[in-house]
DSSP file (Angstrom, degrees, kcal/mol; ACC not computed):
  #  RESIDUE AA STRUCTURE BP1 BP2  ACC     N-H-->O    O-->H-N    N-H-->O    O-->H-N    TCO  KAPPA ALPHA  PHI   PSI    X-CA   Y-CA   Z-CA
    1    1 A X              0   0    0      0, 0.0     0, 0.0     0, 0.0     0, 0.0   0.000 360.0 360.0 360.0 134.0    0.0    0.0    0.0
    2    2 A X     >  -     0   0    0      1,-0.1     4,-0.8     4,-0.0     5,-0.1  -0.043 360.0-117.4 -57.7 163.3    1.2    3.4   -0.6
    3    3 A X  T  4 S+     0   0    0      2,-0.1     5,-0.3     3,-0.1     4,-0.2   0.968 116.5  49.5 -49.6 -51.7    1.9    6.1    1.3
    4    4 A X  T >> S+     0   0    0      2,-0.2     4,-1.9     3,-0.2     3,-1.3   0.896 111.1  52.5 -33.9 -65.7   -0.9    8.3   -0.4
    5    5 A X  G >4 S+     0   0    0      1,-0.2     3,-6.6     2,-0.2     2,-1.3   0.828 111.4  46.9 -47.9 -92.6   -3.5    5.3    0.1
    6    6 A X  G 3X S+     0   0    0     -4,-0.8     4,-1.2     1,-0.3    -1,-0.2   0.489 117.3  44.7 -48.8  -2.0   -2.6    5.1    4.0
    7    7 A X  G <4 S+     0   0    0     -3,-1.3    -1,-0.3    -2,-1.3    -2,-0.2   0.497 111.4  51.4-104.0  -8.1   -2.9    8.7    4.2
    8    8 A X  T <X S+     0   0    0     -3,-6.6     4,-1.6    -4,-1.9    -2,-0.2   0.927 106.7  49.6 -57.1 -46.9   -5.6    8.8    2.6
    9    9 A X  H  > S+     0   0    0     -4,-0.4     4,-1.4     1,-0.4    -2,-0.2   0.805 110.6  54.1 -97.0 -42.6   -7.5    6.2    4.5
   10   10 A X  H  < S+     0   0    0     -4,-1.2    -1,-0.4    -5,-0.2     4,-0.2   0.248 100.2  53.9 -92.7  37.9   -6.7    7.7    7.6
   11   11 A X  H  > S+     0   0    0      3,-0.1     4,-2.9     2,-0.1    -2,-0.2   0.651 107.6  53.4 -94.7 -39.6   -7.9   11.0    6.8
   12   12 A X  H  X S+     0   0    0     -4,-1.6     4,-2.7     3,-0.2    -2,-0.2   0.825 109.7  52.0 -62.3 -28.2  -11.5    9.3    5.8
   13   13 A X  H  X S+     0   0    0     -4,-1.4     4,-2.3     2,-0.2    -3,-0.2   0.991 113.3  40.7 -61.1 -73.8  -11.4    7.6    9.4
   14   14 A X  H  > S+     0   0    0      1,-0.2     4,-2.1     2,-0.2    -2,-0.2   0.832 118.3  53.4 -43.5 -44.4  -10.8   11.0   11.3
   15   15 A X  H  X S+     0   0    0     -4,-2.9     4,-0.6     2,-0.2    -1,-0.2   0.986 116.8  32.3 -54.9 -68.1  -13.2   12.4    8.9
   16   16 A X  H  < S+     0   0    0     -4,-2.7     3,-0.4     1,-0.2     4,-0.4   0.905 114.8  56.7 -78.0 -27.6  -15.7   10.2    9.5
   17   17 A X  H >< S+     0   0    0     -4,-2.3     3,-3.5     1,-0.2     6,-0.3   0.961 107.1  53.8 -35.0 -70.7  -15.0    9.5   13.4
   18   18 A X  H 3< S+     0   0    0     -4,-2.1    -1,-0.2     1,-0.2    -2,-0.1   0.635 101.4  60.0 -48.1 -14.5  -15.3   13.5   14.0
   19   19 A X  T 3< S+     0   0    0     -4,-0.6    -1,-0.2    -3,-0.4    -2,-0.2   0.586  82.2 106.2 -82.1 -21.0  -18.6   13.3   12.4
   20   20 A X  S <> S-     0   0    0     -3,-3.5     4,-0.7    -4,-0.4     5,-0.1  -0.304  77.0-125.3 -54.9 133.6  -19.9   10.7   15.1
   21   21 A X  H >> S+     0   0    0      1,-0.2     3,-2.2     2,-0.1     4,-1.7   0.993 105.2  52.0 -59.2 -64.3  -22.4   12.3   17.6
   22   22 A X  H 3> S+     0   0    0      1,-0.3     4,-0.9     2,-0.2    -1,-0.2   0.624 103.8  51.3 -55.9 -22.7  -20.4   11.2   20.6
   23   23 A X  H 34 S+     0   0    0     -6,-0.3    -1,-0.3     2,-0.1    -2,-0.1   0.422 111.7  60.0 -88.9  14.5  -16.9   12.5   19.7
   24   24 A X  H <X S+     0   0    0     -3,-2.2     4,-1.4    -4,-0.7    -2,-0.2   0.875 106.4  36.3 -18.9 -88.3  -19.0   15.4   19.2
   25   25 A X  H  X S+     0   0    0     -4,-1.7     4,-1.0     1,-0.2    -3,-0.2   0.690 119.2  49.5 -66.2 -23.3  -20.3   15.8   22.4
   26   26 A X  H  X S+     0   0    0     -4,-0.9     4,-1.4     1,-0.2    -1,-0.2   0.629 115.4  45.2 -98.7  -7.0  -16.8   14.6   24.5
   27   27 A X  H  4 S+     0   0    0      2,-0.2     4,-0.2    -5,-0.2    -1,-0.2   0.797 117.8  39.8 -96.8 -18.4  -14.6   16.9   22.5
   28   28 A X  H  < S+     0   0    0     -4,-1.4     4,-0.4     1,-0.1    -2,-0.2   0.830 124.6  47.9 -85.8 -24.8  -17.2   20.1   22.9
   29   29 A X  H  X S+     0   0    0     -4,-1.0     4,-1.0    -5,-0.2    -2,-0.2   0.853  96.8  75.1 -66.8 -53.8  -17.4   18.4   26.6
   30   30 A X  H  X S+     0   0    0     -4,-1.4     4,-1.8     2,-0.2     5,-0.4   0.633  82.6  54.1 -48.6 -30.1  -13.7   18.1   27.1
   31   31 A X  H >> S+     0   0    0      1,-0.2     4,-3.9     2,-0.2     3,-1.5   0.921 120.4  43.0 -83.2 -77.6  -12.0   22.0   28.0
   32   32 A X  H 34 S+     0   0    0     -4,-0.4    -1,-0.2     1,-0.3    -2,-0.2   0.537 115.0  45.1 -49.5 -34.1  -14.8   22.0   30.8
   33   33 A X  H >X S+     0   0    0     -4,-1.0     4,-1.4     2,-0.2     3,-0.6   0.861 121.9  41.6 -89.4 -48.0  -14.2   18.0   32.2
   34   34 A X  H <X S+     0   0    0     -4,-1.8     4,-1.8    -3,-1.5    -2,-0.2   0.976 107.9  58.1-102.5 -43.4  -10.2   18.6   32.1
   35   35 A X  H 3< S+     0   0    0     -4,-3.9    -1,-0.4    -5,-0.4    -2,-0.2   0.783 117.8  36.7 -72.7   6.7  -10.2   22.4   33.8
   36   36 A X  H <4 S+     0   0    0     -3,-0.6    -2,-0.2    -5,-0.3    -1,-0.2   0.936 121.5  40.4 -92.9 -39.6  -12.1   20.8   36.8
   37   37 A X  H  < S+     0   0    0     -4,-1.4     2,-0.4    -3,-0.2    -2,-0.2   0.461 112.0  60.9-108.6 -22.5  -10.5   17.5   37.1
   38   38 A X  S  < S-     0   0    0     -4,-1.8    -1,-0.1    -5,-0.1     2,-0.0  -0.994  75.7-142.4-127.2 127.9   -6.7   18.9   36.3
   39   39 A X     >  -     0   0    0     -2,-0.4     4,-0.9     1,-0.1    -2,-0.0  -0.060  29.1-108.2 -85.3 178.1   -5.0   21.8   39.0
   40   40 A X  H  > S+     0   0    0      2,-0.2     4,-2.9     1,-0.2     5,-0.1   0.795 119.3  58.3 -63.6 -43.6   -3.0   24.5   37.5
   41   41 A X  H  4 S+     0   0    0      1,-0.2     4,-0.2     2,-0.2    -1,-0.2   0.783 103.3  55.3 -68.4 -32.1    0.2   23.2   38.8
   42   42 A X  H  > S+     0   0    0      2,-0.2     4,-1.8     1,-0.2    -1,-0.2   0.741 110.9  48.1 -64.8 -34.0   -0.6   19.8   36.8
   43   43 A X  H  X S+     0   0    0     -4,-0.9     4,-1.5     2,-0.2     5,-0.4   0.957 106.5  51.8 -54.8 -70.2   -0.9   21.9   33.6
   44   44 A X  H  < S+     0   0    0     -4,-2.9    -1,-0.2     1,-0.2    -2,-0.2   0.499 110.1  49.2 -67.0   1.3    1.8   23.7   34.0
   45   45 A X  H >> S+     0   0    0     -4,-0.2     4,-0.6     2,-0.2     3,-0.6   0.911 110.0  52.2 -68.3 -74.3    3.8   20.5   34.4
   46   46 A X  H >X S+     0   0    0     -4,-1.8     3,-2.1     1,-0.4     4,-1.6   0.749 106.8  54.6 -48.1 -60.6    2.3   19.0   31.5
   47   47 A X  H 3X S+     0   0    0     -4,-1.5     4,-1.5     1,-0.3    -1,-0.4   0.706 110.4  41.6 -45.3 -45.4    3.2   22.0   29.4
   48   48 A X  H <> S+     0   0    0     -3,-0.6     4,-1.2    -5,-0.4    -1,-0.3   0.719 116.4  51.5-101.2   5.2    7.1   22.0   30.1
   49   49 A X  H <X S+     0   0    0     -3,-2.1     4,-1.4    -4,-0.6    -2,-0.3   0.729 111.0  45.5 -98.6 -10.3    7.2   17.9   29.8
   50   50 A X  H  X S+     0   0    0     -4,-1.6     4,-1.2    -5,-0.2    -3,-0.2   0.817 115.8  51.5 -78.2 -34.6    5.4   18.2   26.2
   51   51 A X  H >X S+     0   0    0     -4,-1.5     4,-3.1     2,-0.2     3,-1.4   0.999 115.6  43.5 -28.5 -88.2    8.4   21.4   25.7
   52   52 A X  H 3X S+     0   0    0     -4,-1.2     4,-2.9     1,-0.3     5,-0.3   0.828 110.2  52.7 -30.5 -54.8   11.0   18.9   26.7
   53   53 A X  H 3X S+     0   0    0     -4,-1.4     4,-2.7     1,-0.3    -1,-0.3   0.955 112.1  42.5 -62.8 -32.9    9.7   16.3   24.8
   54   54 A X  H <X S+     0   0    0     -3,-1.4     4,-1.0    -4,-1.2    -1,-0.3   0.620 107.3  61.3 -92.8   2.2    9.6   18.3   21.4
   55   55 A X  H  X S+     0   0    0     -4,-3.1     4,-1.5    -3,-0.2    -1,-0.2   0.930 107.5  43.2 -70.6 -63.3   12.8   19.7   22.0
   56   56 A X  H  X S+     0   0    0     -4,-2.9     4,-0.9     2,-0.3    -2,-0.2   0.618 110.2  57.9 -49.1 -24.3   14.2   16.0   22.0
   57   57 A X  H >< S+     0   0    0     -4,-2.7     3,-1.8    -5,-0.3     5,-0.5   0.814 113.4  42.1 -82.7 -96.3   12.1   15.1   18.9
   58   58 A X  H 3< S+     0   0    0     -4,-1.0     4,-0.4     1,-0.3    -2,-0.3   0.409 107.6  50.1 -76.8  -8.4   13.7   17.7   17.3
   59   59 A X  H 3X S+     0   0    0     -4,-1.5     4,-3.2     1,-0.2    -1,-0.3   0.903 120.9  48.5 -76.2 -49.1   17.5   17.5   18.3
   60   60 A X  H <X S+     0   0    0     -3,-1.8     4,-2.1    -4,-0.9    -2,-0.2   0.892 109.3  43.6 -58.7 -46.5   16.8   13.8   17.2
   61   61 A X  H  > S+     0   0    0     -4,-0.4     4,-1.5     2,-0.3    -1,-0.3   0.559 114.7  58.9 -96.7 -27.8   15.1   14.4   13.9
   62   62 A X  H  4 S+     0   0    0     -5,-0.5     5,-0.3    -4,-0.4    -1,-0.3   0.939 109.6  38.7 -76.5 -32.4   18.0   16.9   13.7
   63   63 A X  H  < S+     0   0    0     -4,-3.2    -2,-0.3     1,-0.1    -3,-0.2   0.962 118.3  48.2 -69.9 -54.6   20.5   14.3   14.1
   64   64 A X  H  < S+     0   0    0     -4,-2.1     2,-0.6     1,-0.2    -3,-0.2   0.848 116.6  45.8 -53.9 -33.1   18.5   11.3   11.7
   65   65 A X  S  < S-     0   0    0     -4,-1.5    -1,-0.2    -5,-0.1     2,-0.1  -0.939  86.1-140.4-120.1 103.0   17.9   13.9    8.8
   66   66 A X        -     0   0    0     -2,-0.6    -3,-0.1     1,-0.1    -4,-0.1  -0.469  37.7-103.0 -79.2 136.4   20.9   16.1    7.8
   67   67 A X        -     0   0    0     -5,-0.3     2,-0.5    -2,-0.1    -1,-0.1   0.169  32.5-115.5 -56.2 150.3   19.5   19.6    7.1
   68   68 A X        -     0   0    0     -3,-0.1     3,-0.3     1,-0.1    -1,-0.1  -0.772  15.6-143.4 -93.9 149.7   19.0   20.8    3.7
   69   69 A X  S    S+     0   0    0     -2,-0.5    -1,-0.1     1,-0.2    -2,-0.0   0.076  90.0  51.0 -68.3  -1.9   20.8   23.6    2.4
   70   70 A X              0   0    0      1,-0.0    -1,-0.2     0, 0.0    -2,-0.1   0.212 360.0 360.0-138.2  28.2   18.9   25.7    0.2
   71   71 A X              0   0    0     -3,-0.3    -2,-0.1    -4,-0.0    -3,-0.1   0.275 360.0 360.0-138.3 360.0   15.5   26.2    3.1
């Protein structure tokens, strides 16, 4: 299978998934569910280990893929 097809096929998944009444309702549901249920300090946690992490995805990505030269 190509690449195209599998990105294809999941775009028609996500596409149709988001269309579902109930991941509707938990994603319009969600901002309200997480700011009771998660403190500030947990946030702000979350926020500098998701930093960290995409610093380290990119120092890796920098290292696997040698940079191009004309972008």
């Amino acid at each position: 299978m190509s690449a195209f097809n599998v990105a294809r096929n999941a775009f028609f998944v996500a596409l149709s998934a988001s269309r579902h009444p109930m991941v509707r309702n938990a994603i319009r549901n969600a901002p309200r569910i997480a700011g009771e249920l998660v403190s500030e300090d947990n946030k702000r946690a979350a926020l500098e280990a998701t930093k960290r992490a995409a610093r380290k995805a990119g120092e890796l990505s920098a290292k696997v893929v040698p940079p191009n030269r004309y972008f």
